[in-house]
N, C-alpha and C positions, 0 to 999 in steps of 0.2 A: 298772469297772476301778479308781475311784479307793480303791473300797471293800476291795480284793483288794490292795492296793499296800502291798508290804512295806517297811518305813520304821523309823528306827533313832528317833524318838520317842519318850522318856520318860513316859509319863501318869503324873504324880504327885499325890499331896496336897502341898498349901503345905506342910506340915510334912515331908513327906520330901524337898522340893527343898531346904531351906535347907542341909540337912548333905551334900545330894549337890552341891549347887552348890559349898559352901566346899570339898568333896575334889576337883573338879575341878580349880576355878581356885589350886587351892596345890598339889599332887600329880599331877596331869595335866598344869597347865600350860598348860590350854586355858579357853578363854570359856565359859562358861555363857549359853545364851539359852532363856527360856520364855513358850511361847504362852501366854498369859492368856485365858480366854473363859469363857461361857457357856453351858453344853450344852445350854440350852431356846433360845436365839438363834442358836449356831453350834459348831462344834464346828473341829478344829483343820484350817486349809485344804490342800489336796492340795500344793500351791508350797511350804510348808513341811515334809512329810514328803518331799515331794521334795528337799530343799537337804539335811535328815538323810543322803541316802544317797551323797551328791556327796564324790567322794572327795577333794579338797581342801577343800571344807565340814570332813568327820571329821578332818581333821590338826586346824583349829583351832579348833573349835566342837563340845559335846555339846546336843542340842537335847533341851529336857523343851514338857510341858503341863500347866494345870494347870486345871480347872473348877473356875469361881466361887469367883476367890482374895479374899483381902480387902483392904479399901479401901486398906493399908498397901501393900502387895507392886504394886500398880499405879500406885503414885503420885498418885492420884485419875486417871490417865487414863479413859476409856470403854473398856468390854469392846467386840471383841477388840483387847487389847494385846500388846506385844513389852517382856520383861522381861528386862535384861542383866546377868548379872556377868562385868568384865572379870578376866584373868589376873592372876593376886597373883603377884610376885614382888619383887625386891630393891628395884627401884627405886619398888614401888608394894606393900608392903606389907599396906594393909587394901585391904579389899573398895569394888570402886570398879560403881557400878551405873547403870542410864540405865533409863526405862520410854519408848516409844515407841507412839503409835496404830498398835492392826494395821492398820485397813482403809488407813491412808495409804501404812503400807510396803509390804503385799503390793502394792496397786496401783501403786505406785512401779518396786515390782520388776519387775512384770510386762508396766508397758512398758517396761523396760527390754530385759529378756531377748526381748519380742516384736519390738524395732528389731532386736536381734541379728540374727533367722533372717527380719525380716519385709522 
């Protein structure tokens, strides 16, 4: 199933998020977030092509991936990470950015959303 799950995911190279990230967050309007990983350790988890297709997710977030980015774009975090650019606008001009541990978010997330239904 999870392999069949159509998902609004970007897979990009480090080199093609940075100019689609800056046309987002100045001309969209919206956040940029990209899974960071390894495709020999993990590849991008099913919870996050999930959140892609969540329709108030798509008002304010465009979600990319990106295999084995480099040391720079991760912040020296550990693969899988959570790479953000927030929304450029008046009051926040340049590019404002945060790198986050995946395994801590997804898992964060996931008991989150699990107390919801559980």
């Amino acid at each position: 199933m999870e392999d069949n799950f159509e998902h609004d995911v970007k897979i990009v190279t480090e080199k093609v998020y940075y100019p689609s990230a800056r046309q987002v967050t100045q001309q969209e309007k919206k956040h940029a977030l990209a899974w960071l990983y390894a495709s020999s350790e993990s590849g991008v988890p099913f919870l996050y092509k999930a959140l892609s297709k969540d329709p108030i997710m798509k008002e304010h977030f465009v979600f990319f991936a990106i295999d084995s980015p480099e040391d720079s774009l991760r912040g020296g975090n550990p693969l899988p990470s959570l790479h953000g650019m927030l929304e450029i606008n008046e009051e926040n001009p340049s590019p404002r950015v945060f790198n986050l541990e995946g395994d801590k978010i997804m898992s964060s997330y996931e008991s989150s959303v699990l107390s919801l239904i559980g």
